[in-house]
N, C-alpha and C positions, 0 to 999 in steps of 0.2 A: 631742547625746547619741546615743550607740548605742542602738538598740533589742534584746536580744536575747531569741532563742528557746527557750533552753535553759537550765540551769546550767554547761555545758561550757561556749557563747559567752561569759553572764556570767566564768566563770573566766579563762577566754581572757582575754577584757578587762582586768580586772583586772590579770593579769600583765603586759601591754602597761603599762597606767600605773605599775606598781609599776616595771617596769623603766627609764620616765620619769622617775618622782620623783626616782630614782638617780640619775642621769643631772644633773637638774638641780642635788640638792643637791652633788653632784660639783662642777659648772660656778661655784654659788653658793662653796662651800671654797675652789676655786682667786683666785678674786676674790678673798676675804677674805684670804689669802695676801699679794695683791698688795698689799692696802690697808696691810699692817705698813711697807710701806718708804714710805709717807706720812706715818705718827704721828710725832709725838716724843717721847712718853712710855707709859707702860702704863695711867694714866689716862687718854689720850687715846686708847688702844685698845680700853678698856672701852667709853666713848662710853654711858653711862647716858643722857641723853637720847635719840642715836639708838637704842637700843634699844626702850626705850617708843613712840617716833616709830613703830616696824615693827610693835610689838605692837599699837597702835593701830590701825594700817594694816591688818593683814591681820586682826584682829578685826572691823571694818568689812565686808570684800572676805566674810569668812564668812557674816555678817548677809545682804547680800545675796543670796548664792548660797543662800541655805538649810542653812549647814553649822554645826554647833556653833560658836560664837565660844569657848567653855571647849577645846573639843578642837585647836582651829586654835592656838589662844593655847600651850597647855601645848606641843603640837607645837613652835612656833618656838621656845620656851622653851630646851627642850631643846636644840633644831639651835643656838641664836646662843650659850648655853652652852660648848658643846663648841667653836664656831666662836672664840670672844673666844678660850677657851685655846689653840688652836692660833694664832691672828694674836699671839700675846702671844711663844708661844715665836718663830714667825720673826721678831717685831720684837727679841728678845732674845740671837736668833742673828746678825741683820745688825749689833747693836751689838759685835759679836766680831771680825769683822772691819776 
């Protein structure tokens, strides 16, 4: 962890990660992308077990770290939401082809 001296450092920082986060869930999107020309169906791209499987997962990873496990949870919520519908449309585009 950075130590910083200021509220400018703290800001500083901050933006550094936020610019990360991006970045990853970026990296994350593009996987999930990939993962549509693997399913076979749109229920199998929902994948309701593996979902809970991550929510569980990084609800844990929160506990640990000291981080809300309500805010980690609603976070990923959100992200695998938005991420099933987009893996939905390209598994529904590649079946176009």
């Amino acid at each position: 962890m950075v130590k910083c001296n200021s509220l400018k450092e703290v800001r500083d920082q901050i933006d550094i990660l936020d610019d990360k986060l991006v970045d990853l869930i970026a990296e994350r999107s593009h996987l999930i992308r990939q993962a549509a020309a693997f399913k076979n169906s749109v229920d199998e791209v929902k994948a309701d077990d593996r979902i809970q499987f991550i929510l569980q997962k990084v609800r844990h990873k929160a506990i640990e770290l000291g981080v809300s496990p309500n805010m980690i949870s609603d976070l990923f919520t959100i992200m695998i939401d938005e991420m099933v519908e987009t893996e939905i449309s390209e598994f529904r585009n590649a079946d176009t082809f």
